[in-house]
C-alpha positions as CSV (number, residue, x, y, z in Angstrom):
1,X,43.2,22.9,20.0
2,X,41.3,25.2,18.3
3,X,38.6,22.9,17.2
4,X,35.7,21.6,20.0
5,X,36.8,18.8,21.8
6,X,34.9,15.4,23.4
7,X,35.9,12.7,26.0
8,X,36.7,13.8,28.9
9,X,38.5,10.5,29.5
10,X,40.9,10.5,26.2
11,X,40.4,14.3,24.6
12,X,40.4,14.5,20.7
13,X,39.0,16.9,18.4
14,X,36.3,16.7,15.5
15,X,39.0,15.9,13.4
16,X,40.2,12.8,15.7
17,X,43.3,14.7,17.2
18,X,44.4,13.6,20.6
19,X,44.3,16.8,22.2
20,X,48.1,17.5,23.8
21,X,50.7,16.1,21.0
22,X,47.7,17.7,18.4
23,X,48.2,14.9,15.5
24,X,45.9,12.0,14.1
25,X,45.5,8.5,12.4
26,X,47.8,8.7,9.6
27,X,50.2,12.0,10.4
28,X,52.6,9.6,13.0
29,X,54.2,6.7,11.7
30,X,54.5,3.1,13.6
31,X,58.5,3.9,13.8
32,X,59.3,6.7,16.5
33,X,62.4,8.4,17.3
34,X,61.4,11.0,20.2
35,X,63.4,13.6,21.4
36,X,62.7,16.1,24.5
37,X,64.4,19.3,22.6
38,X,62.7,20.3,19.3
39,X,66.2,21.9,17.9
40,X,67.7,18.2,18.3
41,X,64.5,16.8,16.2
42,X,65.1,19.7,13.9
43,X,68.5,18.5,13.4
44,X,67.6,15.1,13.2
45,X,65.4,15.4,10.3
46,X,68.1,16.7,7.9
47,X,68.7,12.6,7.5
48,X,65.0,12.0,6.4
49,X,64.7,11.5,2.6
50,X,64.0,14.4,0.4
51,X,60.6,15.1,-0.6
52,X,61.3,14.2,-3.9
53,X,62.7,11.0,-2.9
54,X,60.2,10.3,-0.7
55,X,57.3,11.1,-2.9
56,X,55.6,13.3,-0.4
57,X,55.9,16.7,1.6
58,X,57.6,16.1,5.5
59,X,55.0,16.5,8.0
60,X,55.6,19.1,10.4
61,X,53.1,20.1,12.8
62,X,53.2,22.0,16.1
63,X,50.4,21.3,18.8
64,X,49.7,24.4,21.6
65,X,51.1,21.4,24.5
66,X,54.4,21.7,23.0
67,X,54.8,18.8,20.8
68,X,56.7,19.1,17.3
69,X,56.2,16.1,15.4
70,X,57.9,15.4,12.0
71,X,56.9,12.8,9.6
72,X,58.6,11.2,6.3
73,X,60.3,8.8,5.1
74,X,64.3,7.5,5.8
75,X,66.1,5.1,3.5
76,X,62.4,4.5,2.4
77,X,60.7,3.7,5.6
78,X,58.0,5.7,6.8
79,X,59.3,8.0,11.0
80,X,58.2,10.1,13.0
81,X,60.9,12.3,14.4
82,X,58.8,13.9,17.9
83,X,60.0,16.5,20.7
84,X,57.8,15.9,23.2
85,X,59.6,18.3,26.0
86,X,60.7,17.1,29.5
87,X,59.4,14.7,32.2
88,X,57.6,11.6,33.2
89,X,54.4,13.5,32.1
90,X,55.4,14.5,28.8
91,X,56.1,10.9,27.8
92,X,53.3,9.6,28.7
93,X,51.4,12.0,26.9
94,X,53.5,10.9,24.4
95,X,53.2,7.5,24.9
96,X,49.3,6.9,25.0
97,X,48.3,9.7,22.7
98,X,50.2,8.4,19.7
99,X,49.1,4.9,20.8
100,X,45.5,6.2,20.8
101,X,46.3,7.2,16.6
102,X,48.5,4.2,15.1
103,X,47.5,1.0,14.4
104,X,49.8,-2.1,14.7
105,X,53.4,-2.3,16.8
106,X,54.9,0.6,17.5
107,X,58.5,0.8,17.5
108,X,60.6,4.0,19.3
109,X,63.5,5.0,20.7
110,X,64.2,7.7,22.8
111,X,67.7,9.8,22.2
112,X,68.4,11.8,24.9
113,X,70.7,13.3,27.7
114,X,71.8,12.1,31.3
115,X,74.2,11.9,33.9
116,X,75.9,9.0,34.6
117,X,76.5,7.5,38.0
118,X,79.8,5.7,37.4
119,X,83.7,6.7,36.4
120,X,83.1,4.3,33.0
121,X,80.6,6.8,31.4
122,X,82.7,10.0,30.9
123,X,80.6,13.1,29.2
124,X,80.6,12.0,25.6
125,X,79.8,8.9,26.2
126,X,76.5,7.5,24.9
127,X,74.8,5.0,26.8
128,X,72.1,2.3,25.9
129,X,70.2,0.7,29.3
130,X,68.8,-2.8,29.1
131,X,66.2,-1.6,31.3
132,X,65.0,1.2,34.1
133,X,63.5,2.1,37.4
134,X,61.7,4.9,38.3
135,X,62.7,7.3,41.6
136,X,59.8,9.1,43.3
137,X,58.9,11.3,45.8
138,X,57.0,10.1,48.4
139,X,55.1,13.2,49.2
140,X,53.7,11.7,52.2
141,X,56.6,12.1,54.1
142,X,56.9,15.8,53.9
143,X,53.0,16.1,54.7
144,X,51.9,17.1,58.4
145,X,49.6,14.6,58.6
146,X,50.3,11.5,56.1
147,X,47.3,9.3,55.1
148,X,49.5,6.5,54.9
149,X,52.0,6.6,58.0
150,X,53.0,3.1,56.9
151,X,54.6,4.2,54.0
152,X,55.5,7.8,55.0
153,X,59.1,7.0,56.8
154,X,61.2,7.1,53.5
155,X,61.3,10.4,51.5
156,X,61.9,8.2,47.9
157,X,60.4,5.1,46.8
158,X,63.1,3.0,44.0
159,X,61.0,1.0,42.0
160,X,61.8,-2.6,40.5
161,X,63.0,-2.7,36.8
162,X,61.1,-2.3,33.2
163,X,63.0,-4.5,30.5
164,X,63.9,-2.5,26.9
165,X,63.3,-4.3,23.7
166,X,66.3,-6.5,23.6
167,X,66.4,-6.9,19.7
168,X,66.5,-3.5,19.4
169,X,68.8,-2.5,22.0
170,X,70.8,-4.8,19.7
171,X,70.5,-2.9,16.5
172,X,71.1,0.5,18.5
173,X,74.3,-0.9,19.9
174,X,75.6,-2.1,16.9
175,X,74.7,1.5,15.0
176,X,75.9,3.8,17.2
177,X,79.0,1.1,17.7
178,X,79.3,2.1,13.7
179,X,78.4,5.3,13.3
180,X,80.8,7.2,16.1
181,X,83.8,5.1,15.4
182,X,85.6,7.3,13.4
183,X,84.9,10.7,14.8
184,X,87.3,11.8,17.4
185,X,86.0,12.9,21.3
186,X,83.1,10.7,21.2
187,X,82.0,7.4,23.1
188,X,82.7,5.2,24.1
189,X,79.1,3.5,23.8
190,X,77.9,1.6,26.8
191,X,75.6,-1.1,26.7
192,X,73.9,-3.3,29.1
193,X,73.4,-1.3,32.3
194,X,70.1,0.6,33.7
195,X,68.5,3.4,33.8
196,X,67.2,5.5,36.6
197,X,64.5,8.0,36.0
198,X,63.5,10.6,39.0
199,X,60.3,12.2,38.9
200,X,61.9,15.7,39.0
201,X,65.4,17.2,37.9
202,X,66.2,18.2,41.2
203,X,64.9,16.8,44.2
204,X,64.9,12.7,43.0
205,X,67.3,13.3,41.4
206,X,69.7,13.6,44.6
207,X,70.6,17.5,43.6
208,X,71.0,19.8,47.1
209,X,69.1,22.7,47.0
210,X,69.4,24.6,50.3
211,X,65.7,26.5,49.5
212,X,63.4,23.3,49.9
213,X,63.5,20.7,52.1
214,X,64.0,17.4,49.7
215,X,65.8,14.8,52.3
216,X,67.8,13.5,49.2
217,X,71.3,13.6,50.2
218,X,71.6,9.6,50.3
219,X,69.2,9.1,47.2
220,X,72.0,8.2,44.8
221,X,74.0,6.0,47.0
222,X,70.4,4.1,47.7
223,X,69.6,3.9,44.1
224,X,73.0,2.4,43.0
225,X,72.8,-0.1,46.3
226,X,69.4,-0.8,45.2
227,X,70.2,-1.2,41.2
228,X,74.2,-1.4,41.1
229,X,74.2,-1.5,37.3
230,X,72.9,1.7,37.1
231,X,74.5,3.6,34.4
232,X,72.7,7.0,33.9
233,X,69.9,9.4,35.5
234,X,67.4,11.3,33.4
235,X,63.6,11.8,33.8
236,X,62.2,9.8,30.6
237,X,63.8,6.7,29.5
238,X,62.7,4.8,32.6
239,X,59.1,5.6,32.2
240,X,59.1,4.7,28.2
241,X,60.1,1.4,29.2
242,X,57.4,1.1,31.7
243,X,54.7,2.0,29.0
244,X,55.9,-0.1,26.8
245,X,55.7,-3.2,28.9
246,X,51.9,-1.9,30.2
247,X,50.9,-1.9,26.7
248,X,47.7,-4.1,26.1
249,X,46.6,-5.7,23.4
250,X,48.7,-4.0,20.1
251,X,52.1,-4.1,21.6
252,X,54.9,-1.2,22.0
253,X,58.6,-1.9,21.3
254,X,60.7,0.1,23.1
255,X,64.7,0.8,23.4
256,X,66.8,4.3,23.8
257,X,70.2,5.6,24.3
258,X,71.5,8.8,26.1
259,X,74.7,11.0,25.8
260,X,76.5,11.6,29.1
261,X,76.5,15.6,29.8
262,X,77.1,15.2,33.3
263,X,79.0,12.9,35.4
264,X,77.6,13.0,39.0
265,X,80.3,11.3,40.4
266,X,83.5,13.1,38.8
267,X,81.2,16.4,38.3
268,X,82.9,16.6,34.6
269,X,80.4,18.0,32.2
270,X,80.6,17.6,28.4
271,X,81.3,20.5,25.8
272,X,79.8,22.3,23.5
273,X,82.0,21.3,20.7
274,X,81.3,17.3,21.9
275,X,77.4,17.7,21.3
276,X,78.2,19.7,17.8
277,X,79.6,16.3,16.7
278,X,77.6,14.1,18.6
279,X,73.9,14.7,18.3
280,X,73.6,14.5,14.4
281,X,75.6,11.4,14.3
282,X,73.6,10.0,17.5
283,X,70.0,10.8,15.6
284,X,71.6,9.2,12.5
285,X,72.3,5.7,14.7
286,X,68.9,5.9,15.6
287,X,67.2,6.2,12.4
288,X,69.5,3.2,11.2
289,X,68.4,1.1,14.0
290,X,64.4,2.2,13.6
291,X,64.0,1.6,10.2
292,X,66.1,-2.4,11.0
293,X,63.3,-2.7,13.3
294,X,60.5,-5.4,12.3
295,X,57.3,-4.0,12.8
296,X,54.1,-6.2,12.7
297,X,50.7,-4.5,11.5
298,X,52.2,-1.6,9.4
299,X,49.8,1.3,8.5
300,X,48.5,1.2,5.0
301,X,50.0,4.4,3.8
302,X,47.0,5.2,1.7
303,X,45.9,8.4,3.1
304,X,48.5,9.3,5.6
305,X,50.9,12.2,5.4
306,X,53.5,9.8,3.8
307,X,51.6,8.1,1.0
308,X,53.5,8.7,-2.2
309,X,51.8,11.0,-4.4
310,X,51.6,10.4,-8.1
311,X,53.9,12.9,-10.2
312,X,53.1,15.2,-13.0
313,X,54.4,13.1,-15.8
314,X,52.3,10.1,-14.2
């Protein structure tokens, strides 16, 4: 931010922008489809309406954290396409700040990559969890001298599950379902598992990495002994759904799907051709499903970025 800041406990500038994702009230709309890589967003908003049919210019803005957010309008209905980067971090940033700036139910979905931890879920596939746990590492146990020796003898704590929006895990089934169906090296789409989130790419995420000394080399096999549904391992998903179910007061609808570009247990990796297809029909599921979603509390779109503005001949 260029502009003075205040609040140390929940940063926004003079102008009322939250201080990493850089937007307001009234630039980010109560339907969400985030995104870690800003290219995929990019690509995903060549579905959005045209500014003439939407009766507005697309929002675009670019904070200094990283965050591209794109607002306007599909079939209609007011999105926000955001790239918010990777990590547990980055979606809670996400998460609170836009919280902090729309009024009424949120509804998002997060679209983005994994590997999957069984033989069903080749690369290509695209995956939609029910729900998620979160893997962490339990710094304690690599410290000399733990402050909490009870809890210091296991190098990864597995956490219980958070529950996705089931109505709208419903709607992104049955879109994707729809939408890959006739392209060719795609899918299939699988429904109904979990998701695993680690707090890292690497270490909780049961990689082996000779240089550091991570203890991890049973993580995976705990995991799925733990949760044997699981279907897929990422770093975001997880901790979206845990947000959403935290949410106080003005509540936060929540689903997501992943494609498969690893499979950690065949060590098959998807190609570049497979994505080429994949992504923009992927984002396009998304946006279907979004826009079926009901969402209670709706921003008056007087004064926002996507208020239609009155034409010349009007």
């Amino acid at each position: 931010m260029k502009d003075a800041i205040s609040n140390a406990n929940f940063p926004r500038d003079t102008q009322g922008r939250v201080y990493h994702i850089g937007v307001r009230y009234g630039e980010v709309a109560n339907r969400i489809l985030t995104v870690g890589d800003p290219a995929r967003a990019k690509a995903i908003a060549q579905w959005l309406d045209t500014e003439q049919e939407s009766g507005h210019k697309t929002f675009i803005n670019q904070s200094h954290r990283g965050f591209l957010t794109i607002t306007g309008r599909y079939k209609g209905v007011p999105v926000t396409i955001m790239a918010i980067g990777m990590g547990n971090c980055m979606m809670d940033f996400f998460v609170r700040e836009t919280r902090a700036i729309v009024t009424g139910t949120m509804a998002i979905i997060r679209f983005g990559s994994c590997g999957a931890l069984n033989e069903r879920a080749p690369p290509g596939s695209v995956i939609i969890p029910r729900g998620g746990y979160c893997i962490r590492r339990n710094l304690d146990y690599f410290c000399e001298q733990p402050v909490q020796p009870q809890t210091s003898r296991q190098p990864y704590f597995i956490s219980g599950v958070f529950h996705a929006d089931a109505d709208m895990s419903e709607r992104l089934t049955d879109a994707l379902t729809n939408v890959l169906a006739p392209l060719p090296d795609v899918g299939p789409v699988i429904a109904g598992g979990l998701n695993a989130d680690g707090c890292s790419f690497y270490s909780a995420q049961g990689r082996q990495d000779p240089a550091f000394w991570d203890d991890n080399e049973l993580l995976i096999k705990n995991a799925l002994v733990t949760h044997p549904d699981t279907d897929s391992l990422e770093m975001e998903t997880s901790m979206l759904y845990h947000l959403a179910n935290c949410a106080r007061g003005q509540p936060i609808r929540a689903t997501g799907c992943m494609q498969a570009f690893f499979n950690r247990i065949t060590n098959d990796a998807i190609r570049p051709e497979t994505v080429q297809i994949l992504e923009p029909a992927v984002g396009r599921a998304c946006l279907d499903a979004l826009v079926d979603t009901k969402v209670e509390g709706e921003m008056d779109p007087q004064g926002t970025v996507w208020e239609r503005l009155p034409t010349a001949s009007s």
